[in-house]
N, C-alpha and C positions, 0 to 999 in steps of 0.2 A: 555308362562310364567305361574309358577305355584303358587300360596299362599299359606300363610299356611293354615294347613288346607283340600291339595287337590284340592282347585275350579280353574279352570280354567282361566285367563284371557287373555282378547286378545294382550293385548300391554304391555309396564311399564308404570306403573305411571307418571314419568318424562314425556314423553311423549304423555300421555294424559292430564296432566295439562300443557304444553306447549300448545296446541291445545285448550283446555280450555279458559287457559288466564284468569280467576276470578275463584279465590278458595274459598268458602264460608267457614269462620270458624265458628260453630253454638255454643253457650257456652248460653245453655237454663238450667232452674232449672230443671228438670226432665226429662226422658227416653222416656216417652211419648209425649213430646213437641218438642224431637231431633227426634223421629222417623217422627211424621207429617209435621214437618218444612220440613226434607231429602226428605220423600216422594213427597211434592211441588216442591221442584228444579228436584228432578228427571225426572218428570211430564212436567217440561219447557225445558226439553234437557239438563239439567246441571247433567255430569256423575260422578263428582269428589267431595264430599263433606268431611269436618275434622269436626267430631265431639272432645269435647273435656275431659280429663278429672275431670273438674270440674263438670260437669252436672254428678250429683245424680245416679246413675242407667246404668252409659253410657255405659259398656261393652253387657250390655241385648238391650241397644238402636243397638251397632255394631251387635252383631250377628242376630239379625232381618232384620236389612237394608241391608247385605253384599250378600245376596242371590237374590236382587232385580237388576233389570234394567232400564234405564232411558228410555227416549221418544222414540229414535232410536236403542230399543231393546239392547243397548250396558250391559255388566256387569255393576254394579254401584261399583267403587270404593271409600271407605269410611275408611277413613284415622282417624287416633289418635292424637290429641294433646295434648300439655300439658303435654308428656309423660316427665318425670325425672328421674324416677327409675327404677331397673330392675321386682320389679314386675307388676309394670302399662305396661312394654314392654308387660311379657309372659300375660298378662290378656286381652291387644288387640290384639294380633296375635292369640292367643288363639280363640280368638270369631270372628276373620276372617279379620281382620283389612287388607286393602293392602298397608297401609305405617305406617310409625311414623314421630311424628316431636316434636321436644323440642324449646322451645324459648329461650334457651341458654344452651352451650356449659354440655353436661350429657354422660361423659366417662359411666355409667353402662348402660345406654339404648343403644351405641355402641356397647357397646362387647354383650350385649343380641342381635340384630338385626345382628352384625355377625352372631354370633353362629347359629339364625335360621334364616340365608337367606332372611330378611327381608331389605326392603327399609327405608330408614332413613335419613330424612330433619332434619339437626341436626342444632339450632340456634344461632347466635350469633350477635354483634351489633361492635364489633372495626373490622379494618383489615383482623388481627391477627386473632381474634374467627373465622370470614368465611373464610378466606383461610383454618385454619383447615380443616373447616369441607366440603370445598370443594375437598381438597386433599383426605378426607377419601371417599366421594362420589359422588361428580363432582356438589353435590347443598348445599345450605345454603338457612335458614329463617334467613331474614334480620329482626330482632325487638329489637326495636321499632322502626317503619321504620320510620313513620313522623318526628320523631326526627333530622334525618341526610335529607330526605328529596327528590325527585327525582333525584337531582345533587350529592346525596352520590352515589345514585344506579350506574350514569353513571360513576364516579370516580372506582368503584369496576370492572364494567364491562369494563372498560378501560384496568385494570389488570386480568381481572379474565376471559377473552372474551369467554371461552366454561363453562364456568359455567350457571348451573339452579340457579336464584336468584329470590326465595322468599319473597319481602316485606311485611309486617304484620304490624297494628295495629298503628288506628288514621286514615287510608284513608278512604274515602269516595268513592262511585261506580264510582261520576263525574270524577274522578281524576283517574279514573285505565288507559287510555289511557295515561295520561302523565307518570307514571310511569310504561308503558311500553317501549313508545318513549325512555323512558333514559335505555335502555336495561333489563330488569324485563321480566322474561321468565312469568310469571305469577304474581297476584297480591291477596294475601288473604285478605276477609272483612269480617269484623264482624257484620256489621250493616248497614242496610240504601238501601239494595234490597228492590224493589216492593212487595205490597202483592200480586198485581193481576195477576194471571194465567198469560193472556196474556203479560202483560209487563214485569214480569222476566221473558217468553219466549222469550221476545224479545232482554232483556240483553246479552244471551249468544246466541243468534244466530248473533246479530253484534257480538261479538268478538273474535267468536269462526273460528279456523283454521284449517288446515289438519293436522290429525294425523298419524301413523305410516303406514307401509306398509301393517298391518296385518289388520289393521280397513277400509284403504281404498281398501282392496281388495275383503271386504265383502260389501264394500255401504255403512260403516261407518264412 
């Protein structure tokens, strides 16, 4: 698979945050605080992280980090949130972005992510809003996830059973297991990982899974 941009990677996204299973969403006042925080999880084996567009600087924070690799040499893919518009699209694919994701339903960042072959977590919180945006592309961020609750996710995935669902915002790290149990292909946090090396290594090696045929055919 190719990004924008040219660089290579080894698998889809989808696919490396299924095997993931904890999405970090980072949403720090400055570029330089998204860059050192990224750099930490990459360092613990966590390859998937969303920076977001509220931190000050972020596009300079992506095109820095998109070039990096995690523990197990893997490419680091480094996602956008907060995307809404179509220029916050072209400005993280631009700087190397391997996905987008919006916290609720943003027709111009669709047709921008059409147009350039880009992956896109598109969000929404009724029904209605994720089935859209799983028809457009087989996933949905679920936000404000706590709100409906791990018994929403398993109601959706009752309907929705090959969909990627994303829950976002208000869980805790303790709670990502249960809202996977309730079918949550992955789980985004924004707060409450370890500081210590060692124990957010340890975070994502419990939860982390097999990914694609391309990654386990390299030994990753």
């Amino acid at each position: 698979m190719e990004r924008p941009g040219g660089r290579l990677v080894s698998c889809h996204p989808y696919a490396a945050l299924a095997a993931q299973r904890l999405l970090p969403v980072l949403r720090t006042p400055g570029a330089d605080d998204a860059v050192r925080r990224t750099e930490a999880l990459l360092a613990a084996g966590c390859r998937v992280v969303e920076l977001t567009t509220t931190t000050s600087g972020w596009a300079r924070a992506v095109a820095r980090l998109a070039p990096l690799a995690d523990a197990h040499g893997r490419p680091a893919m480094i996602g956008v949130g907060t995307v809404t518009a179509a220029g916050q699209a072209e400005a993280a694919l631009d700087a190397g972005a391997a996905f987008l994701v919006s916290p609720y339903p943003a027709p111009q960042v669709r047709d921008t992510a059409a147009r350039r072959g880009a992956v896109f977590v598109e969000g929404g919180f009724t029904p209605g809003e994720i089935a859209a945006a799983v028809r457009y592309a087989g996933a949905a961020k679920v936000f404000p996830a706590h709100l409906g609750g791990p018994g929403f996710i398993r109601s959706l995935a009752a309907v929705l059973p090959a969909a990627l669902l994303l829950p976002t915002g208000g869980i805790r790290p303790a709670e990502v297991r249960d809202w996977l149990d309730a079918g949550a292909a992955a789980v985004g946090i924004g707060s409450g990982l370890p500081d210590d090396p060692a124990e957010l290594a340890a975070v994502f090696a419990e939860l982390a899974g097999p990914c694609c045929a391309a990654c386990q055919g390299t030994g990753r």
